[in-house]
N, CA, C and O of each residue as an XYZ file, in Angstrom:
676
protein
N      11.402      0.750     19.802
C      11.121      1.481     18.579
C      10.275      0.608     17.655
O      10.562     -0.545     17.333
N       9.421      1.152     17.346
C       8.724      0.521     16.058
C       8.740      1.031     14.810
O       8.322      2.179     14.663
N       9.097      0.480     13.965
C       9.412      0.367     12.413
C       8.257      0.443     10.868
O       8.288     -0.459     10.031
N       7.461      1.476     10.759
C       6.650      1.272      9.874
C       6.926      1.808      8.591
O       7.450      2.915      8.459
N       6.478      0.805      7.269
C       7.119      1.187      5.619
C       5.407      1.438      5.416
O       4.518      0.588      5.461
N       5.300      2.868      5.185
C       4.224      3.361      4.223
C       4.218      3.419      2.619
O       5.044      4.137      2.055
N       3.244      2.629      1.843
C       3.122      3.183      0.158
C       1.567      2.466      0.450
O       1.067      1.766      1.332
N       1.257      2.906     -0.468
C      -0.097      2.380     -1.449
C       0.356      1.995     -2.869
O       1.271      2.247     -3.654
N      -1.131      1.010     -2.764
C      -1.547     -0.144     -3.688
C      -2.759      0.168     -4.754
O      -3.765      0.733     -4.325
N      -2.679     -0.159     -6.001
C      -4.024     -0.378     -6.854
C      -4.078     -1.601     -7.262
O      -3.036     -2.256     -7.263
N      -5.022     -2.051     -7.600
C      -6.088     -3.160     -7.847
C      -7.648     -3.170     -9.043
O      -8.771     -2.723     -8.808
N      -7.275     -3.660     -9.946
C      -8.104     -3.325    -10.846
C      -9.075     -4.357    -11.169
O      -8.570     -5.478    -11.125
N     -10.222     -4.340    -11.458
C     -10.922     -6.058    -11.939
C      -9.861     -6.953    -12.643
O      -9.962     -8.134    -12.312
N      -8.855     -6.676    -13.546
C      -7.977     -7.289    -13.915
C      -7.286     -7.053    -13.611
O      -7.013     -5.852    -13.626
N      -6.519     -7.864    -13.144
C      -4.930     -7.758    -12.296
C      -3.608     -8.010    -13.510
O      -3.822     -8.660    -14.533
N      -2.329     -7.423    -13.219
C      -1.656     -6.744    -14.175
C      -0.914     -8.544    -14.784
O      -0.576     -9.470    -14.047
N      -0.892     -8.523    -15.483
C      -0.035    -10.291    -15.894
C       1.459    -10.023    -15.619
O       1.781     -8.840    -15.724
N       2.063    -10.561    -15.413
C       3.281    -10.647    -15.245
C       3.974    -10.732    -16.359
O       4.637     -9.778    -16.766
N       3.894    -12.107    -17.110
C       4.080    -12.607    -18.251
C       3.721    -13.839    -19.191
O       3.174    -14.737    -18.551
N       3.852    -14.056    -20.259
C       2.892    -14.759    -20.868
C       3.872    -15.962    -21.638
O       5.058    -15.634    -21.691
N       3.617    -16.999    -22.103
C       4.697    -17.684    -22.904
C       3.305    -17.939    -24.077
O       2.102    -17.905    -23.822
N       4.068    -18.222    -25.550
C       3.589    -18.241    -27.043
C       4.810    -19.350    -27.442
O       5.938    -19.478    -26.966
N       4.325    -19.869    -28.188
C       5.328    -20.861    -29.196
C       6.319    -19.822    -29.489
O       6.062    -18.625    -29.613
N       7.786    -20.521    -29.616
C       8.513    -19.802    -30.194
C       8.661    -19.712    -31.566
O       8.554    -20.681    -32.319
N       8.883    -18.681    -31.886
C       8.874    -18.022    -33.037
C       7.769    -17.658    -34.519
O       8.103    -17.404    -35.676
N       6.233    -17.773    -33.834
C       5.627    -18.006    -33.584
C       5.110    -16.892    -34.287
O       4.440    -16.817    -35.317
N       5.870    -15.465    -32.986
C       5.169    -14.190    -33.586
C       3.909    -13.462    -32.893
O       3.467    -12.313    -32.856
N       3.596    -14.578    -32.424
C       1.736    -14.161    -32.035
C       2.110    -12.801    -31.026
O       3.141    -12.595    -30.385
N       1.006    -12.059    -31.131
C       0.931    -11.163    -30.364
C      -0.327    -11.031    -29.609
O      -1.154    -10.607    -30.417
N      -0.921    -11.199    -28.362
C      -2.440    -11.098    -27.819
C      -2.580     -9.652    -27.552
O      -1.611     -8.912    -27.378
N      -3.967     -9.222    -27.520
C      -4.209     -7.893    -26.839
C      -5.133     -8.457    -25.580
O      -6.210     -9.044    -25.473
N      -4.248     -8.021    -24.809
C      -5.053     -8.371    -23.610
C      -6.153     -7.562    -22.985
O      -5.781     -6.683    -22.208
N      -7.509     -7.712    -23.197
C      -8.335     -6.626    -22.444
C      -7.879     -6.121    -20.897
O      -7.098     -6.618    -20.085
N      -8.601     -5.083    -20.863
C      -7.823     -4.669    -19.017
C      -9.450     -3.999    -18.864
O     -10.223     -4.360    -19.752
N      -9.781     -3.440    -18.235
C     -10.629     -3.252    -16.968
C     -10.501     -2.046    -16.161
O     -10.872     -2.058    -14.988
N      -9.839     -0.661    -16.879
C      -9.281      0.194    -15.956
C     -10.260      1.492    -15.403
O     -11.490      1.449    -15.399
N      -9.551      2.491    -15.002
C     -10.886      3.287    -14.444
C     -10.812      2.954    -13.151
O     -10.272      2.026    -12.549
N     -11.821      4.405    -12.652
C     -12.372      4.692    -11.684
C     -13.261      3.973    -10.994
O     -13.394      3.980     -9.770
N     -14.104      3.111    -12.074
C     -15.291      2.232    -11.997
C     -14.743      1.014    -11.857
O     -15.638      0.169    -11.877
N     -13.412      0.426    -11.691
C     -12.930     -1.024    -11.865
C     -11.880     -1.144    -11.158
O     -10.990     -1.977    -11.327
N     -11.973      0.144     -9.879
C     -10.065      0.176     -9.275
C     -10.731     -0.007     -7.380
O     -11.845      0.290     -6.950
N      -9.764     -0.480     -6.776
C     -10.000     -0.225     -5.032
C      -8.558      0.473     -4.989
O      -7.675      0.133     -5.776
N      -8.413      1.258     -4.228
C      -7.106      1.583     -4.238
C      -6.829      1.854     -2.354
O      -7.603      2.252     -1.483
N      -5.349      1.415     -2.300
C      -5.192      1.163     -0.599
C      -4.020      1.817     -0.439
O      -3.468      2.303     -1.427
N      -3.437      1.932      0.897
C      -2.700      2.953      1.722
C      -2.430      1.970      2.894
O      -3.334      1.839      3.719
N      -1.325      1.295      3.048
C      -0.522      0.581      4.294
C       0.395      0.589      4.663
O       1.416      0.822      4.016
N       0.308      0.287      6.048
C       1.827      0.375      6.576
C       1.851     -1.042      7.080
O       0.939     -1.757      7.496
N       3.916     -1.385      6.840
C       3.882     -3.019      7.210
C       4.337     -2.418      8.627
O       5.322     -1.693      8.490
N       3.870     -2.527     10.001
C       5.127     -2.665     10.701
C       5.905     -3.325     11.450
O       5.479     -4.418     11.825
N       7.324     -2.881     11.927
C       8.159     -4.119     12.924
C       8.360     -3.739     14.178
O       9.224     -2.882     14.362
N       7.806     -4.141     15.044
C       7.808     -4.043     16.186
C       9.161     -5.462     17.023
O       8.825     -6.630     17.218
N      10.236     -5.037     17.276
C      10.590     -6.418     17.637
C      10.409     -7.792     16.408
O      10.531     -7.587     15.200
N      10.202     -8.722     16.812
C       9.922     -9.889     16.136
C       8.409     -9.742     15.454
O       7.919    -10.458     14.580
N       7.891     -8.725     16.049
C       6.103     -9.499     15.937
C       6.259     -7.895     14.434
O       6.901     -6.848     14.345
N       5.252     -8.632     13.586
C       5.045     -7.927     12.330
C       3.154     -7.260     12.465
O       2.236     -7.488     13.253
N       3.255     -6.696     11.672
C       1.803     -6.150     11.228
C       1.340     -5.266     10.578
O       2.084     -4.296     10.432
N       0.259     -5.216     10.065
C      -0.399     -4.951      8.750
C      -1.056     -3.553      9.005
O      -1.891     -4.024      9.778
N      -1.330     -2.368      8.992
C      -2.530     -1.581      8.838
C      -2.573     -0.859      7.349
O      -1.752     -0.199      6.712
N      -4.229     -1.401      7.049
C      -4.326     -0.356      5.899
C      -5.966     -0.138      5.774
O      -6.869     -0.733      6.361
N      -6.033      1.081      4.659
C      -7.066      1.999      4.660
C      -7.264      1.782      3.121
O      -6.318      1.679      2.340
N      -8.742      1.716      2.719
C      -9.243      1.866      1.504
C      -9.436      3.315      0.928
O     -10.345      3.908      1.509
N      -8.912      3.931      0.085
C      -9.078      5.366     -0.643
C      -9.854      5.438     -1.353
O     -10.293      4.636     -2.177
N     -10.227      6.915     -0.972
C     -11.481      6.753     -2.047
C     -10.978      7.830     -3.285
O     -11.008      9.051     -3.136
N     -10.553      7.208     -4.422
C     -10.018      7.677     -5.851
C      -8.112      7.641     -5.635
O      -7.503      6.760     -5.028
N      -7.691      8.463     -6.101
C      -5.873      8.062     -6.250
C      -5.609      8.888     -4.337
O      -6.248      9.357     -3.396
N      -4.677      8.678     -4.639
C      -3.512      8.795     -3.369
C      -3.509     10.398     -3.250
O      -3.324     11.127     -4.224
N      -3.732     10.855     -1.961
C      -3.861     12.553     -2.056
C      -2.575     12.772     -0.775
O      -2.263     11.884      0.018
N      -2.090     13.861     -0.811
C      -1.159     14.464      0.713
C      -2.205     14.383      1.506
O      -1.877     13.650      2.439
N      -3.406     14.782      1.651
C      -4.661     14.619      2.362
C      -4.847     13.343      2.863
O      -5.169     13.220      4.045
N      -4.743     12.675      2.376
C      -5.047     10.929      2.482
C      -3.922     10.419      3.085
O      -4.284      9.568      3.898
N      -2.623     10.551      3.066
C      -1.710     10.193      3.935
C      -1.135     11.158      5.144
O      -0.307     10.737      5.951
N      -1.515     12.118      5.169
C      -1.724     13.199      6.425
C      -2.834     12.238      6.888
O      -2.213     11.336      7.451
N      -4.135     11.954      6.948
C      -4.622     11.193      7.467
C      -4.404     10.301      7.910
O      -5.084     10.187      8.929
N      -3.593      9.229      7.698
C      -3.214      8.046      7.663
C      -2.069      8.390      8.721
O      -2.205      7.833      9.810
N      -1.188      9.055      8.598
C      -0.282      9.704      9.838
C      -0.478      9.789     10.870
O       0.057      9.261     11.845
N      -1.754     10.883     10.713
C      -2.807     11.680     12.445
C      -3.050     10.129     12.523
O      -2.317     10.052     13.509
N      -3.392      9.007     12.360
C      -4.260      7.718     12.546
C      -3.256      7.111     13.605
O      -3.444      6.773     14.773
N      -2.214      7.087     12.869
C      -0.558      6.019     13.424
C      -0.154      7.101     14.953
O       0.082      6.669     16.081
N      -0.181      8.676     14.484
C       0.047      9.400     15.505
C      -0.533      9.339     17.282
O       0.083      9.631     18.307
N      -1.817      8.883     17.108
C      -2.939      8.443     17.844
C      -2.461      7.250     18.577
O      -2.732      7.096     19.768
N      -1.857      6.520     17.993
C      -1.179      5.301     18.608
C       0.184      5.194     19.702
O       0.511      4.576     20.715
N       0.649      6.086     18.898
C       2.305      6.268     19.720
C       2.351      6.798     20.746
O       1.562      7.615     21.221
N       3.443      6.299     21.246
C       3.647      6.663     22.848
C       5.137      7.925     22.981
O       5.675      7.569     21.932
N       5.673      8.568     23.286
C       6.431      9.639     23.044
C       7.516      8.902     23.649
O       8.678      9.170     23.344
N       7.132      7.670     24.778
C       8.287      7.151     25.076
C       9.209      6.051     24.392
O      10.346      5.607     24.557
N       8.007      5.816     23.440
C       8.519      4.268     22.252
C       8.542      4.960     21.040
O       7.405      4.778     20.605
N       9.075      5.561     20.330
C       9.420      5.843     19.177
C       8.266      4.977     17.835
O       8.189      3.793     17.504
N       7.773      5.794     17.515
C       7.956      4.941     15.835
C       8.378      5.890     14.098
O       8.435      6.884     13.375
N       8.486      5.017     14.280
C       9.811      5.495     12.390
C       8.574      5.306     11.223
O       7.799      4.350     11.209
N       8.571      5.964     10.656
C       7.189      5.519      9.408
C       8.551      5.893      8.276
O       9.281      6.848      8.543
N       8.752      5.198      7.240
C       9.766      4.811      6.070
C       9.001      5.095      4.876
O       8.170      4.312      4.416
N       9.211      5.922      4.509
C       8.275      6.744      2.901
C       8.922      6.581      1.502
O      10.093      6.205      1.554
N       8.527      6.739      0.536
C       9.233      6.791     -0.330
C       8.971      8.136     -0.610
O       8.408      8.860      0.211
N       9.585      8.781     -2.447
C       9.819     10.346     -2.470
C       8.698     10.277     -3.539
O       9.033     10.596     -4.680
N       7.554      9.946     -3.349
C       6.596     10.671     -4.306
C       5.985     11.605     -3.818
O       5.686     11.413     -2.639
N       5.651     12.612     -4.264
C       5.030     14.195     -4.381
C       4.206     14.511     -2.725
O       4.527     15.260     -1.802
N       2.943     13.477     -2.918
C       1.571     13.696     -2.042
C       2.618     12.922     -0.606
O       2.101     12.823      0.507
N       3.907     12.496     -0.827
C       4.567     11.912      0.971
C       5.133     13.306      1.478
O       5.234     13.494      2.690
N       5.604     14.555      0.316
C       6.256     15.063      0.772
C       5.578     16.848      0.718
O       6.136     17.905      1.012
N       4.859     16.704      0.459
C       3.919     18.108      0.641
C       4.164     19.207      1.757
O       4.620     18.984      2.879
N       3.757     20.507      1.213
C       4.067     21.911      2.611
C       3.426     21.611      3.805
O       3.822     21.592      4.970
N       1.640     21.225      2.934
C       1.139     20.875      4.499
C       1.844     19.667      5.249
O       2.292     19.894      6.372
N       1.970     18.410      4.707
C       2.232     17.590      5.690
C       4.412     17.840      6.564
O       4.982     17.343      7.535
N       4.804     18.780      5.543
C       6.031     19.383      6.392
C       5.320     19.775      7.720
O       5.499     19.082      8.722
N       4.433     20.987      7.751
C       4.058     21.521      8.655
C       3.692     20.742      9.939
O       4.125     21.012     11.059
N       2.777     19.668      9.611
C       2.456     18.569     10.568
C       3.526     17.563     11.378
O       3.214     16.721     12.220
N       5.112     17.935     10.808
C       5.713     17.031     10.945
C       5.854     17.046     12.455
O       5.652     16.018     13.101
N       6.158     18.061     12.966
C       6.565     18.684     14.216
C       5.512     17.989     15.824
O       5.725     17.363     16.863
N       4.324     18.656     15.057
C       3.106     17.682     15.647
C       3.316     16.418     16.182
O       3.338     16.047     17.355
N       3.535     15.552     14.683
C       3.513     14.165     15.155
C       4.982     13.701     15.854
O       4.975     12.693     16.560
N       5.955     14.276     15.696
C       6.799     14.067     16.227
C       6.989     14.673     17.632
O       7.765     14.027     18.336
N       6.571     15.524     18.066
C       5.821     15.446     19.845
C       5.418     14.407     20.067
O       6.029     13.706     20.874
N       3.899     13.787     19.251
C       3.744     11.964     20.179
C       4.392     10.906     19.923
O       4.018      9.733     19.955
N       5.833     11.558     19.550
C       6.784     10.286     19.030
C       6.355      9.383     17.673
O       6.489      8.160     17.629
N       5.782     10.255     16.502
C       5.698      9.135     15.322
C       7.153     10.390     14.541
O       6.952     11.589     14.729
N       8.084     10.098     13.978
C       9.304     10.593     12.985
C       8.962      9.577     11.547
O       8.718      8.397     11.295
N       9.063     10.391     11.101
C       9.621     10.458      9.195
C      10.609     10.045      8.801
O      11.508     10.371      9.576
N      10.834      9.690      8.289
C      11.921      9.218      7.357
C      11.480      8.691      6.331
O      10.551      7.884      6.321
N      12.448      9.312      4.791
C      12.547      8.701      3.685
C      13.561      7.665      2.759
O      14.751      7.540      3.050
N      13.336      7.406      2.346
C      14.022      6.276      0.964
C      15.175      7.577      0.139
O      15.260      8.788     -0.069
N      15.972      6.128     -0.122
C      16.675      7.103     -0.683
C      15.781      6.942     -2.326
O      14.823      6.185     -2.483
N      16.509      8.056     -3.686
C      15.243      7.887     -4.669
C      15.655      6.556     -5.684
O      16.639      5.890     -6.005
N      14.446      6.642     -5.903
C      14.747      4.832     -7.043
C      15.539      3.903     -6.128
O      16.601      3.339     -6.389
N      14.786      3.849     -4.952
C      14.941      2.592     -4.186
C      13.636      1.993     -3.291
O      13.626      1.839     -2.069
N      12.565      1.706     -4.214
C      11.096      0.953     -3.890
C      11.738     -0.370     -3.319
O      11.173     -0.910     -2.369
N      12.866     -0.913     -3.834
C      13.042     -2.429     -3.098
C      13.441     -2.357     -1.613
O      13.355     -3.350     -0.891
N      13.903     -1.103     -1.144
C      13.862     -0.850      0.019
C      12.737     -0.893      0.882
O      12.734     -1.579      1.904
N      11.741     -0.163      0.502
C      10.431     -0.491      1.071
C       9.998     -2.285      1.383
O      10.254     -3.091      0.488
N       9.482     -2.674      2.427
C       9.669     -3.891      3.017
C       8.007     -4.094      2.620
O       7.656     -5.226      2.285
N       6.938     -2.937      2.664
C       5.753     -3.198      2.061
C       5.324     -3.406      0.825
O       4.117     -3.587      0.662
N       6.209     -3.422     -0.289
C       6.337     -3.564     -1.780
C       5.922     -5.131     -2.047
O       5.318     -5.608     -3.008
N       6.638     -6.004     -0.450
C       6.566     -7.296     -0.940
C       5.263     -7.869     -0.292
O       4.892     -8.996     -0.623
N       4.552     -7.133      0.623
C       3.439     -7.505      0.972
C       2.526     -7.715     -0.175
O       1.858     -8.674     -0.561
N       2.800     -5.955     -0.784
C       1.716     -6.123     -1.913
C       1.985     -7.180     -3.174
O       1.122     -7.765     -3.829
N       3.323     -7.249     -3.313
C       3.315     -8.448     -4.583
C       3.240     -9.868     -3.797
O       3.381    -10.924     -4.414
N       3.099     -9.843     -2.943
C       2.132    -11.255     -1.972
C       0.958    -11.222     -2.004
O       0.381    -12.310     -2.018
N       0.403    -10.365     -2.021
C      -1.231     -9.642     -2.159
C      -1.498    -10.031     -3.032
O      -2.111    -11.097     -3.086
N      -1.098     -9.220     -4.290
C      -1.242     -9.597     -5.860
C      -0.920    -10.835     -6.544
O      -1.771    -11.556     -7.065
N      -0.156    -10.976     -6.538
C       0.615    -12.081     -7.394
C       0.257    -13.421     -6.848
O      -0.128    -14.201     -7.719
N       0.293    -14.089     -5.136
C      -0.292    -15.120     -4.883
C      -1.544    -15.410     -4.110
O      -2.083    -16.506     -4.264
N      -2.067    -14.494     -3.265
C      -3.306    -14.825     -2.612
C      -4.398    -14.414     -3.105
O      -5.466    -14.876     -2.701
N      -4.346    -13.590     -3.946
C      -5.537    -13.118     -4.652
C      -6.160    -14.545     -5.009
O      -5.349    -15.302     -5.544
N      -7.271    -14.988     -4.842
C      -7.606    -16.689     -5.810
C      -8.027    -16.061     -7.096
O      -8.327    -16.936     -7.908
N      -8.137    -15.013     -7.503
C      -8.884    -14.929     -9.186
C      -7.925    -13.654     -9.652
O      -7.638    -12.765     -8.850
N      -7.474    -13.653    -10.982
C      -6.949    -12.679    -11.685
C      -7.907    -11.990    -12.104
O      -7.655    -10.806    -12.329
N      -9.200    -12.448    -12.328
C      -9.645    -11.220    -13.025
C     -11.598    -11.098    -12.413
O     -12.080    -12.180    -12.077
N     -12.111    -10.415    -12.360
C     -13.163     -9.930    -11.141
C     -14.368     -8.815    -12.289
O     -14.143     -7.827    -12.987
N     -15.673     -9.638    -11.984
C     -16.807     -8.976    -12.546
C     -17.151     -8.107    -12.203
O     -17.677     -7.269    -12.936
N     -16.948     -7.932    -10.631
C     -17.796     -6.477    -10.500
C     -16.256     -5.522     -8.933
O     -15.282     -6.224     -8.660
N     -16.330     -4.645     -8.501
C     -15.869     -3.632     -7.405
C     -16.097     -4.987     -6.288
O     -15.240     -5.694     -5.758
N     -17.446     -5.025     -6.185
C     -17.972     -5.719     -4.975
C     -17.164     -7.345     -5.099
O     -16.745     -7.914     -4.091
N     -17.090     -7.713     -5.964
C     -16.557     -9.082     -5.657
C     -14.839     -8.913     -5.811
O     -14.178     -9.771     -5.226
N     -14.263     -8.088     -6.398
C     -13.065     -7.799     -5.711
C     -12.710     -7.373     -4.040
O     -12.120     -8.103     -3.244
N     -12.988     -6.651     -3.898
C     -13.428     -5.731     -2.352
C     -13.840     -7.145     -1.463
O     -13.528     -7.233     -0.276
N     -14.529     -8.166     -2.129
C     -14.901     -9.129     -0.963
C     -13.662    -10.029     -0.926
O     -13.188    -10.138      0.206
N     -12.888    -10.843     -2.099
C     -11.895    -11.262     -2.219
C     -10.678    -10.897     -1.325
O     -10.036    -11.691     -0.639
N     -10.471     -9.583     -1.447
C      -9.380     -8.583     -0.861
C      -9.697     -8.810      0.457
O      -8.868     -9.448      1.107
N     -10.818     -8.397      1.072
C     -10.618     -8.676      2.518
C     -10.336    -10.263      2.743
O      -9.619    -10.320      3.742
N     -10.520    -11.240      2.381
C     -10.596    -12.319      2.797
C      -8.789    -12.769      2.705
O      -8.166    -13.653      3.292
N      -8.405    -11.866      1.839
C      -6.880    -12.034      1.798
C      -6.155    -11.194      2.777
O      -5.095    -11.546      3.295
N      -6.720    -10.140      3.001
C      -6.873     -9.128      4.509
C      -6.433     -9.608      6.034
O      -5.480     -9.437      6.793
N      -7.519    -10.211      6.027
C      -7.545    -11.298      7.143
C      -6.756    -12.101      7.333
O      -6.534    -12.556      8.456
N      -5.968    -12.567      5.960
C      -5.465    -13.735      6.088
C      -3.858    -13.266      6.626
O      -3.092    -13.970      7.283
N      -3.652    -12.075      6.205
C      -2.467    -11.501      6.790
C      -2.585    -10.714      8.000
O      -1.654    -10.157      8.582
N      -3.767    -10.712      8.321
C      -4.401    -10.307      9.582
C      -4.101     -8.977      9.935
O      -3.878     -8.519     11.056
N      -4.127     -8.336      8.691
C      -4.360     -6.626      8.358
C      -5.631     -6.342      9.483
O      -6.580     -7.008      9.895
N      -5.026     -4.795      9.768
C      -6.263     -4.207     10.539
C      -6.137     -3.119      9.791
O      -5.219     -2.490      9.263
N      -7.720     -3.032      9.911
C      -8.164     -1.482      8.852
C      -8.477     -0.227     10.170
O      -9.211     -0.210     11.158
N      -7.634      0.605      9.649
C      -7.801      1.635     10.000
C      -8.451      3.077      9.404
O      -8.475      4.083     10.113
């Protein structure tokens, strides 16, 4: 059986701060510029999965927010892979575009070439095992918090890609 946790990721020229320290008592307050938009975002769609011992990465670049369309895609992709005799589990969480009429309809489909569904229970993201990829993504391999243009994020990202030896699908 193989084990895959589906969510998506955003990524903005400025990446989100965590937190900040100020003298105490001090008062100060910063406004931090941000960078947001359509024009300043990559936004991604992965699955971690577990196969046995051996781990791995697939993900897909979106083009604008997260659609039922876009992860019905991403499904038919994983579906293509499976074997009816090896099982694989894809682990969702309960937002809207995971749980759509059309992709009910499809379920049946993919579960003929052996890919099954399953969800999270709700308000449990720490369950998801890909949550920590992405705050590995974000938080330490990224080398720059904050990015001039799409293109020099997008080049960054893959190089951190690689390094987890993500395959794009």
């Amino acid at each position: 059986m193989t084990l895959k946790y589906l969510d998506q990721t955003g990524l903005s020229l400025m990446l989100s701060l965590g937190y900040t320290w100020t003298k105490g008592g001090s008062g100060q307050q910063f406004r931090i510029p941000t960078r947001w938009g359509k024009s300043g975002r990559i936004n991604l769609m992965g699955t971690y999965s577990l196969y046995g011992v051996e781990e791995g990465l697939e993900v897909r670049e979106l083009e604008g927010n997260c659609t039922g369309e876009q992860v019905m895609s991403h499904l038919d992709t994983l579906a293509l892979e499976c074997a009816p005799a090896c099982i694989t589990v894809v682990v969702l969480d309960n937002a809207p575009f995971h749980k759509g009429a059309k992709l009910r309809e499809k379920q049946r489909e993919w579960e003929r070439k052996g890919l099954f569904l399953r969800y999270l229970p709700p308000y449990a993201p720490f369950l998801n095992l890909i949550e920590e990829v992405w705050r590995r993504l974000k938080g330490f391999l990224l080398p720059r918090r904050c990015y001039d243009s799409v293109a020099e994020l997008r080049q960054a990202l893959h190089v951190v890609l690689r390094l987890l030896n993500a395959r794009f699908i």
